[in-house]
N, C-alpha and C positions, 0 to 999 in steps of 0.2 A: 334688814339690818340698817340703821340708821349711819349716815355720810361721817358723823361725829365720832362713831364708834371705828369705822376703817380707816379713816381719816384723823385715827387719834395722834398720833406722832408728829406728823408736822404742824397738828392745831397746839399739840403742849411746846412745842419749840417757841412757835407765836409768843405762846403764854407767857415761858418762862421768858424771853426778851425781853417782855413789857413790863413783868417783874422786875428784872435787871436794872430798865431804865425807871422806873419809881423807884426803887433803890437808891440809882444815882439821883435823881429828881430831889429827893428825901435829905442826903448829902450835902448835895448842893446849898439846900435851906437850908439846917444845919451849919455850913460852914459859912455862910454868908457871903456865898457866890455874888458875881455879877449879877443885874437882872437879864443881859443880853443871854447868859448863858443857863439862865434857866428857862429864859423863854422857849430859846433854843432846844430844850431838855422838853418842855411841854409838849412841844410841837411835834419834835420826835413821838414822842409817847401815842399823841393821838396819832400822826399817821399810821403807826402799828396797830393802834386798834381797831381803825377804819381797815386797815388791810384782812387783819381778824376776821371782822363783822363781814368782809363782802369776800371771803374765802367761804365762810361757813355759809353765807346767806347765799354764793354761786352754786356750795355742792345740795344745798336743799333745794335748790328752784332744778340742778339737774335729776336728784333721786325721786323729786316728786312729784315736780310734771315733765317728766322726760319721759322716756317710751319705755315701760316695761318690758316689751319684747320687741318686734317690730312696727314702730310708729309709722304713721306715714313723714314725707317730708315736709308738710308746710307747717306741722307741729313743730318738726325740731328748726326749722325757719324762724317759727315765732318763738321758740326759746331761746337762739342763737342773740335774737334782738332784745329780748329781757335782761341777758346776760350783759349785752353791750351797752343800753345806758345803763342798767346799775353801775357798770364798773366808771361811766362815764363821771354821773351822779355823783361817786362816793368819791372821787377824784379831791 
């Protein structure tokens, strides 16, 4: 069963946030915010979808090259380190 499918509730929480904040984003244009406060608003936005992207992109590198059953350890060594710079990367 696919990471997205078990992992559906807190990936649509994600979702719906960044919803929220395009929402506000939307608003904001509309009423002729600031620019500091839209930027502000952008910038939110992509941080949440970078967080998205490297939530979903952590549990596929765990459900599909992690160990089936019992791996050995220098697999899950070298996944432990895939994990760490992505998360580094998408920073």
């Amino acid at each position: 069963m696919a990471h997205t499918i078990t992992d559906k509730k807190p990936l649509l929480a994600r979702v719906r946030r960044i919803k929220g904040q395009a929402e506000a984003l939307e608003r904001a244009l509309e009423d002729g915010a600031e620019c500091m406060a839209v930027l502000q608003q952008i910038a939110a936005i992509r941080g949440a979808v970078k967080g998205l992207m490297s939530q979903v992109l952590e549990g596929h590198l765990r459900e599909h090259m992690g160990p089936a059953s019992d791996a050995s350890h220098d697999r899950m060594d070298d996944l432990e380190a895939i994990v760490s710079v992505l998360r580094s990367y998408m920073k």
